[in-house]
C-alpha positions as CSV (number, residue, x, y, z in Angstrom):
1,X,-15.0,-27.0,-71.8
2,X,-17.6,-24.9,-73.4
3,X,-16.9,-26.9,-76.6
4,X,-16.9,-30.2,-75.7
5,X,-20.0,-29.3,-74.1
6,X,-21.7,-28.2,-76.9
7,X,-20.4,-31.5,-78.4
8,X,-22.2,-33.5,-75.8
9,X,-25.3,-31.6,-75.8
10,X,-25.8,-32.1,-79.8
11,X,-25.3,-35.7,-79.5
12,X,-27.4,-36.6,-76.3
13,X,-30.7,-36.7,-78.3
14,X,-29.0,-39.7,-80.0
15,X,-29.2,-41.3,-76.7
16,X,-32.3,-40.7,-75.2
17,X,-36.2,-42.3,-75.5
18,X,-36.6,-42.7,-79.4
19,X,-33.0,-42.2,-80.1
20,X,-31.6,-44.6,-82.8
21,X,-28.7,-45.2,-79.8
22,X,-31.2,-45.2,-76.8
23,X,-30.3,-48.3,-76.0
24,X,-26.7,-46.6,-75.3
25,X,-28.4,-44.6,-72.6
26,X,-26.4,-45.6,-70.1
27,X,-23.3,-45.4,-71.2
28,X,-23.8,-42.1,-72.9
29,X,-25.2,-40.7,-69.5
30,X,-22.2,-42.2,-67.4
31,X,-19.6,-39.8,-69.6
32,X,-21.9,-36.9,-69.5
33,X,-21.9,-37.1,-65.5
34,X,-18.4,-37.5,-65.1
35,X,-17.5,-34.6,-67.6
36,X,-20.2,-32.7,-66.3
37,X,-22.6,-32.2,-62.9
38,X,-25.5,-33.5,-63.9
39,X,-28.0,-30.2,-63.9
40,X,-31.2,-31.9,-62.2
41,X,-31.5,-32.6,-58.5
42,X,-34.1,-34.3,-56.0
43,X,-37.3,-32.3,-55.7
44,X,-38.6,-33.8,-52.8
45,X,-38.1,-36.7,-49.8
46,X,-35.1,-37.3,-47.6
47,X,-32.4,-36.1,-50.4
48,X,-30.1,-33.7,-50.2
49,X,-31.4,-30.9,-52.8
50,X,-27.7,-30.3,-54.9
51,X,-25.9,-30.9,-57.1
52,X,-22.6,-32.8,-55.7
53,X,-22.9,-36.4,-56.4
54,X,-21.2,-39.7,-55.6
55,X,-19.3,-39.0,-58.9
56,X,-17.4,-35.8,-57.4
57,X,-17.3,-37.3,-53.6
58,X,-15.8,-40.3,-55.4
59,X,-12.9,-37.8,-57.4
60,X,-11.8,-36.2,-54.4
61,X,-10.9,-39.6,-53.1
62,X,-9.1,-40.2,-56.4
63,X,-7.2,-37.0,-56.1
64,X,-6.4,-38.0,-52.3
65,X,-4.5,-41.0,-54.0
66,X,-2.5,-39.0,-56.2
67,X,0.3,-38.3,-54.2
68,X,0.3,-42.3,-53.1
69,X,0.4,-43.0,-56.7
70,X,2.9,-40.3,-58.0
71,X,5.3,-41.5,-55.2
72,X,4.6,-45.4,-56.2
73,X,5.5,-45.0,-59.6
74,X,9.1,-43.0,-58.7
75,X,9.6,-45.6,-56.3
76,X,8.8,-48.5,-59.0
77,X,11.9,-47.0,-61.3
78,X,14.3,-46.1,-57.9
79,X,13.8,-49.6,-56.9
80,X,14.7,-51.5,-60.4
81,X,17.8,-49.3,-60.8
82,X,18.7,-49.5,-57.3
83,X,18.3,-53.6,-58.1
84,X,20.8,-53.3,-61.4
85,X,23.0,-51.1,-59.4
86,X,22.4,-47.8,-62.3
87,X,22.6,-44.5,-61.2
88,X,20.0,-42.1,-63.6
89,X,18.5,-39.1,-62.8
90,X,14.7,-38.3,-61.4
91,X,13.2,-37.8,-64.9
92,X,14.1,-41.5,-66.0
93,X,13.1,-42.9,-63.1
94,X,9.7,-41.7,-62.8
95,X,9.4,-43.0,-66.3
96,X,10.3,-46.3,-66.0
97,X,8.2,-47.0,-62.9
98,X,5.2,-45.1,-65.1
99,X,5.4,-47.1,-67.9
100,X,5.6,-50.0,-65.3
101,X,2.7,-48.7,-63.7
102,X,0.1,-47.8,-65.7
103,X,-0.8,-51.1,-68.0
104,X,-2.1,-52.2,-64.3
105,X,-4.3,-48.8,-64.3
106,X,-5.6,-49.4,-67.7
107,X,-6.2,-53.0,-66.9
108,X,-8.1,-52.2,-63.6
109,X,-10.1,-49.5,-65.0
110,X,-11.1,-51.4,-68.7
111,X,-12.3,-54.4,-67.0
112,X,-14.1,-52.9,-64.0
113,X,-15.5,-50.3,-65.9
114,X,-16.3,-52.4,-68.7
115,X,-18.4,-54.8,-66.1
116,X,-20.2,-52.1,-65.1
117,X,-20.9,-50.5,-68.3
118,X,-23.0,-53.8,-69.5
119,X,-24.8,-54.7,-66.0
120,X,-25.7,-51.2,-66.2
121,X,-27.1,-51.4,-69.8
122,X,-28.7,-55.2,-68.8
123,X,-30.5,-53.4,-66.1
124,X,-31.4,-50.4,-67.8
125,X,-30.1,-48.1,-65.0
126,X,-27.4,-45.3,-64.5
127,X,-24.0,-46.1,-64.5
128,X,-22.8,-46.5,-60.9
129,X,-19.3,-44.5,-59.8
130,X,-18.3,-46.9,-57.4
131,X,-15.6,-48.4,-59.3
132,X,-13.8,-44.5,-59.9
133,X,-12.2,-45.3,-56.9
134,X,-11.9,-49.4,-56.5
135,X,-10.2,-49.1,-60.1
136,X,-7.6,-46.7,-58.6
137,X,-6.8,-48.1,-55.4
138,X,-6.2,-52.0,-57.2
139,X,-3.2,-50.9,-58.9
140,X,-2.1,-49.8,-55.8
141,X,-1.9,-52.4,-53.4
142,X,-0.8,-55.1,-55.7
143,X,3.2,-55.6,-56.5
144,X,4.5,-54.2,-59.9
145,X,5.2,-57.4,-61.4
146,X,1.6,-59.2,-60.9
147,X,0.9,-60.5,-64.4
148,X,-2.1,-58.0,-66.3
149,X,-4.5,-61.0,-66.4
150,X,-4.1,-62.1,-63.3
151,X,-5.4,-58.7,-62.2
152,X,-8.0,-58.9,-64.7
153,X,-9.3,-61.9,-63.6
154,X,-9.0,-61.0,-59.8
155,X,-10.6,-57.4,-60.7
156,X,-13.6,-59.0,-62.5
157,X,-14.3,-61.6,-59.8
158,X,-14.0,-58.6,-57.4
159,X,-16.5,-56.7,-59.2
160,X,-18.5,-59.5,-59.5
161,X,-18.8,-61.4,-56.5
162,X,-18.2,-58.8,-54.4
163,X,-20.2,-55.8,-55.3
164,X,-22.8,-56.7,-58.5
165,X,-24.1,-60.1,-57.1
166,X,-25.3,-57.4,-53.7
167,X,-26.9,-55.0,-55.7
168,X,-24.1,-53.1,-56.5
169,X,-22.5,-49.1,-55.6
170,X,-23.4,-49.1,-51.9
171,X,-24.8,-52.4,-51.4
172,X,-21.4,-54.3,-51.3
173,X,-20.5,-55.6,-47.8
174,X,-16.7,-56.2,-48.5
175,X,-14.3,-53.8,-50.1
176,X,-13.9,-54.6,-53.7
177,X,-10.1,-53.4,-54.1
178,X,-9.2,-55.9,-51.0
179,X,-10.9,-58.5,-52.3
180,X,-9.3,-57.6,-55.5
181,X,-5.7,-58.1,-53.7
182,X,-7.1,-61.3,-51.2
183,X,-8.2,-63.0,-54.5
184,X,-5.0,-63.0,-56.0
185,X,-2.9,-63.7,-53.0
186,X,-4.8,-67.2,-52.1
187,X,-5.2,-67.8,-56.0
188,X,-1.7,-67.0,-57.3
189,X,0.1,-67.0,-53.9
190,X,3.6,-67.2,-55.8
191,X,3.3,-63.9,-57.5
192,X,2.3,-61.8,-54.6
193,X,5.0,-63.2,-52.1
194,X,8.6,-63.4,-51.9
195,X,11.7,-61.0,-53.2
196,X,11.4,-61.0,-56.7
197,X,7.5,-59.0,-57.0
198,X,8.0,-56.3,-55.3
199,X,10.9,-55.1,-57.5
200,X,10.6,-54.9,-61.0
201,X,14.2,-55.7,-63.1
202,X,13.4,-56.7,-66.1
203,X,11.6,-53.8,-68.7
204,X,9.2,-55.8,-70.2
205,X,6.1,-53.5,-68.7
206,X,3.4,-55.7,-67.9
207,X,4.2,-59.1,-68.2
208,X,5.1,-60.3,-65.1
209,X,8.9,-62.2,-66.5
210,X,11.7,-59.2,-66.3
211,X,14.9,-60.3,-65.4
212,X,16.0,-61.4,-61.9
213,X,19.9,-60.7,-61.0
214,X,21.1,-63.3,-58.6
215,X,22.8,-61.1,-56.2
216,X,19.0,-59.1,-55.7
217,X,17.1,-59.5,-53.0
218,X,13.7,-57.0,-52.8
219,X,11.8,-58.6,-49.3
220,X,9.4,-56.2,-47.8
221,X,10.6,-54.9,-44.2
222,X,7.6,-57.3,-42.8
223,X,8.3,-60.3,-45.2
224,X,11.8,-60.0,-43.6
225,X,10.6,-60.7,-40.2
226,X,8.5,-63.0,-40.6
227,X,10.7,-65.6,-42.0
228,X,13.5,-64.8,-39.5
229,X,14.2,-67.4,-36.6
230,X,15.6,-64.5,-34.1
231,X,14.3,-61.9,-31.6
232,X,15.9,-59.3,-33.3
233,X,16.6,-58.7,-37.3
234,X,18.6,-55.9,-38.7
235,X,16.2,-55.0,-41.7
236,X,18.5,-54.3,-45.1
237,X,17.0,-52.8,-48.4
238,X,18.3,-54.2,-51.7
239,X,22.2,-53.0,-50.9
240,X,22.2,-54.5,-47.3
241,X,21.9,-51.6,-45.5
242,X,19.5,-51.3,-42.8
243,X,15.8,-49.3,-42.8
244,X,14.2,-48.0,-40.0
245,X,11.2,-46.0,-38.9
246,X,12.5,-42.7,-41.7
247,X,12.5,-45.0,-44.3
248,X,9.7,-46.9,-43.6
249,X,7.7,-42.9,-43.3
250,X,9.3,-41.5,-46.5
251,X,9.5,-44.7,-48.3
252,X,11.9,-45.7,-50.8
253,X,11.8,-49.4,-49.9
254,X,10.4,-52.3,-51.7
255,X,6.5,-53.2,-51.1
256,X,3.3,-52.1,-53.0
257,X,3.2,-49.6,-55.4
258,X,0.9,-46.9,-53.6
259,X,1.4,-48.5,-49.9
260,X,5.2,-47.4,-48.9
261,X,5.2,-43.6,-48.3
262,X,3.4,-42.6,-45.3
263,X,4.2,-39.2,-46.2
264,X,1.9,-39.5,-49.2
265,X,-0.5,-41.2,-47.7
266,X,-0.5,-38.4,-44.7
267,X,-1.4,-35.9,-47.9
268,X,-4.4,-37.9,-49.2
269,X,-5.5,-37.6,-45.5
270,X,-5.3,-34.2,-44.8
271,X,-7.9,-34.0,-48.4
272,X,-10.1,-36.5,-47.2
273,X,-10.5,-35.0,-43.5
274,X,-10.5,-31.5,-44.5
275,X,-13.5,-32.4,-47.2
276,X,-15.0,-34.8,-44.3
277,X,-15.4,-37.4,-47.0
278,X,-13.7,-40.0,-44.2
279,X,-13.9,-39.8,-40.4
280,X,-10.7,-39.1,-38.5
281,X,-12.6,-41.6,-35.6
282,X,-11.8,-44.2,-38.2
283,X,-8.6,-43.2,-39.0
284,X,-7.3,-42.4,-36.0
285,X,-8.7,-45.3,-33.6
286,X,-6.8,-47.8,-36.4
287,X,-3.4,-46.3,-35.5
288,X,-4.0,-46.2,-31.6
289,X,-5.6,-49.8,-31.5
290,X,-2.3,-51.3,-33.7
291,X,0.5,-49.4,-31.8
292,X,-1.8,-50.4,-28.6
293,X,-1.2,-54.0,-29.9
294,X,2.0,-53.7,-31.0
295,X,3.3,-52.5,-27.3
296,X,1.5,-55.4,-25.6
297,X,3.4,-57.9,-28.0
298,X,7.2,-55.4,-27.6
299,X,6.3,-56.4,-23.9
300,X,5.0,-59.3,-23.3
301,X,4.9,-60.9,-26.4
302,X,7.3,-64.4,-27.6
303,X,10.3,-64.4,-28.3
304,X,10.5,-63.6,-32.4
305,X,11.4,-61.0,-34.5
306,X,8.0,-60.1,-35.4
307,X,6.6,-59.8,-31.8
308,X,9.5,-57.4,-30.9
309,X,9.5,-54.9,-33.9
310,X,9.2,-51.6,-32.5
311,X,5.7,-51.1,-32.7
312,X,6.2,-47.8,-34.2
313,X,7.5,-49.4,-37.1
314,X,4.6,-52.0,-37.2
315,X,2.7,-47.7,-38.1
316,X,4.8,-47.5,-40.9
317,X,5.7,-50.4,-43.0
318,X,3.5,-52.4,-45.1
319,X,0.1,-51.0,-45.8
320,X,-1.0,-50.0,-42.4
321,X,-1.0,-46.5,-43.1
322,X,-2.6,-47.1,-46.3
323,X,-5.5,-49.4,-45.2
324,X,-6.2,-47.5,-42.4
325,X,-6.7,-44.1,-44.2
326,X,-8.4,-45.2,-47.7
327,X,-9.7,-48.9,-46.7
328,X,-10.7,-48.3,-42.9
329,X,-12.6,-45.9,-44.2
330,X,-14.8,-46.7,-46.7
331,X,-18.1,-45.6,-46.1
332,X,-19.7,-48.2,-47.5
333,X,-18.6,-51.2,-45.7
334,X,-17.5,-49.9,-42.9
335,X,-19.5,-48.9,-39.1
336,X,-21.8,-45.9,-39.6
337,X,-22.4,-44.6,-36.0
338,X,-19.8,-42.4,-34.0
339,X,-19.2,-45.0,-31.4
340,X,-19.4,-47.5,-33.9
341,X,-16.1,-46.1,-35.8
342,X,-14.1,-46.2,-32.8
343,X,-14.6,-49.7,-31.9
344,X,-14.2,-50.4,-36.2
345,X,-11.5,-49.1,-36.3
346,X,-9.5,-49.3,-33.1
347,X,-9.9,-53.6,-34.0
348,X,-8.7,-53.3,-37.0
349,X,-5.6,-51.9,-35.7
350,X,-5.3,-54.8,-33.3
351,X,-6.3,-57.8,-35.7
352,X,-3.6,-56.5,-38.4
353,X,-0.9,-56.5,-35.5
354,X,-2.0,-60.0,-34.2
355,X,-1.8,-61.6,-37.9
356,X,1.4,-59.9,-38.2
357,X,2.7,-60.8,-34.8
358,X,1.2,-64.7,-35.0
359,X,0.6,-66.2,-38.4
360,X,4.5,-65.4,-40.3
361,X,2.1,-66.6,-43.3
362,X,0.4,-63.5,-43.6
363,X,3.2,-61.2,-42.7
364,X,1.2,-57.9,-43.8
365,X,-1.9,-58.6,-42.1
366,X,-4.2,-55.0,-42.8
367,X,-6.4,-57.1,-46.0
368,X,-7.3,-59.6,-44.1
369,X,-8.2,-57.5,-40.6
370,X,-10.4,-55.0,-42.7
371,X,-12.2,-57.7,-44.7
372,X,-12.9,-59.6,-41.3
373,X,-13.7,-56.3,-39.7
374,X,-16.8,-55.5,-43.0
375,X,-18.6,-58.8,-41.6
376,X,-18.9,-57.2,-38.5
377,X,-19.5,-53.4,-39.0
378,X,-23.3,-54.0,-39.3
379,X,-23.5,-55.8,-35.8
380,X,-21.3,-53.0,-34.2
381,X,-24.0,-50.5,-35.4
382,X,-26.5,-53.0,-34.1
383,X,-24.9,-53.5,-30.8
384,X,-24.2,-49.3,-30.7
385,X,-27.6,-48.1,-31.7
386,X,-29.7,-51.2,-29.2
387,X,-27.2,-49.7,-26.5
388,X,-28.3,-46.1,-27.0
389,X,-32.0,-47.4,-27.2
390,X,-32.1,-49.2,-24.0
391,X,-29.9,-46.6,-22.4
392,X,-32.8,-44.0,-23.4
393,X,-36.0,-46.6,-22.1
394,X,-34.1,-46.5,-18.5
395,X,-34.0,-42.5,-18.7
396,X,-37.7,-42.7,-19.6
397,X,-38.6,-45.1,-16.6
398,X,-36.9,-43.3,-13.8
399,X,-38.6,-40.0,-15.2
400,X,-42.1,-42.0,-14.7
């Protein structure tokens, strides 16, 4: 490190006022941060006086989704050989689903990045870190097979519309990687429904056209019952054999490629918790309020296979666990005050399992809740913080 430091360090003059590359700055300056913590800080106002950034809060996320990711690309290759009924061994597998894999992290990361790079240079102003994490998490809650410029596209309109156009790194009101995944399921509905994107059997990484074998059938657990007629549906994986809550918590079953194992999600928790860079209110008030939900529709609900999966299931499958422990939250677009988190979250929870529950057309259900749920985190706060104020004025009147 010493070296490459020394590298950067001879260079930088290049880059800055009356360099022949100053107007480079920016770029220059967002590699030297990343590589290295910045060795100013904030002399004086309201700032914390150190030197931990956004840039390293915004890594330990990204190390948080490791495990979801490490798990998501195994799964990509135990899938497609479970599909073409191959037995290999573990090596091979975790290839194939990281070859399958990362041309979607490259994608996500070169345009994003890329989109930031020149609105940074056109407005002559660090390079924000936001996207280390939104570039991660896309990959991730898209299927395998979505075509590379279709997430292009949906990852530069994200970027875009979503976060630039309000000012950018912590002005955004909606989460970039679900608008990301919300763009591309009402733009190119086809390739983000249905059997055959979930499961990749073809090896042509990145394009979108493998091979489909007629006997294969890759439905998610929730896609499954949504489309079924019955009260009760015996949930089969690609061989016909039925999944339950286990699988749904270790998760070897078709879906997402970072949303399946709640055991890796569990581990990217523990990081984020333990480093306080999410709140456990958030977290844990999503779970109650959609298992709260869930048991209300188990009991009372109609009579159909989604309102009478166990709601314990409803925890585990899809991206539940996911959303609720690296969308939910999001610091940025999500409530602020203490009270605030519980009532965030605890809805969220409860609109995912009503989408699920009543509209079979959006059997997952978490994208949409959390995105509806960022329009109203500012008038929670509101609501919580007007509370506390007018709860105060009556202590000060009966003390007159």
């Amino acid at each position: 490190m010493d070296a490459l430091k020394k590298i950067v360090d001879k260079v930088k003059p290049h880059f800055e006022k009356g360099g022949k590359l100053e107007k480079f700055h920016s770029v220059f300056d967002g590699f030297e941060t990343f590589l290295f913590v910045p060795n100013t800080t904030s002399k004086q106002g309201t700032h914390i006086h150190d030197a931990v950034d956004s840039k390293r809060t915004m890594i330990v996320v990204v190390l948080a989704l490791v495990p979801a990711l490490l798990f998501g690309m195994y799964n990509v290759g135990y899938q497609h050989y479970l599909a073409i009924n191959q037995d290999v061994n573990f090596f091979e597998t975790f290839i194939f689903g990281f070859l399958a894999v990362l041309p979607l992290i490259l994608v996500s990361y070169g345009v994003g990045l890329g989109i930031e790079f020149v609105v940074a240079q056109i407005k002559g102003h660090e390079i924000q870190e936001g996207f280390l994490v939104s570039g991660f998490l896309i990959p991730l809650i898209v299927p395998v097979d979505t075509p590379l410029w279709m997430v292009a596209v949906a990852t530069a309109f994200a970027v875009i519309f979503a976060k630039e156009v309000f000012g950018g790194t912590g002005m955004n009101i909606f989460n970039v990687a679900l608008v990301t995944r919300a763009f591309l399921f009402f733009a190119y509905p086809t390739f983000m429904s249905g059997d055959a994107v979930w499961v990749r059997t073809g090896t042509t990484f990145g394009l979108g056209n493998g091979s489909i074998i007629d006997s294969f059938s890759g439905a998610t657990p929730l896609g499954q019952i949504a489309v079924s007629p019955t009260t009760q549906v015996q949930l089969g994986g690609i061989t016909g054999n039925s999944i339950g809550f286990i699988d749904g918590f270790i998760g070897l079953i078709p879906g997402s490629v970072g949303e399946t194992s709640v055991i890796a999600i569990l581990l990217g928790a523990v990081l984020l918790l333990v480093t306080r860079i999410a709140s456990w209110k958030t977290m844990l008030s999503v779970f109650v309020g959609g298992a709260a939900m869930a048991w209300i529709f188990n009991t009372i609900g109609p009579d159909t296979a989604a309102a009478h999966f166990p709601w314990y299931n409803h925890l585990v499958f899809g991206g539940f666990a996911f959303g609720a422990v690296f969308m939910a939250t999001d610091p940025v677009t999500s409530a602020r005050t203490e009270k605030g988190k519980w009532i965030y979250g605890a809805l969220i929870g409860i609109m995912t399992i009503v989408i699920r529950v009543l509209n079979p057309g959006y059997p997952e259900g978490m994208m949409l809740a959390i995105l509806l749920m960022n329009i109203f985190a500012p008038l929670i706060d509101f609501y919580v913080v007007d509370a506390n104020i007018n709860r105060r004025l009556k202590r000060a009147t009966i003390k007159k």
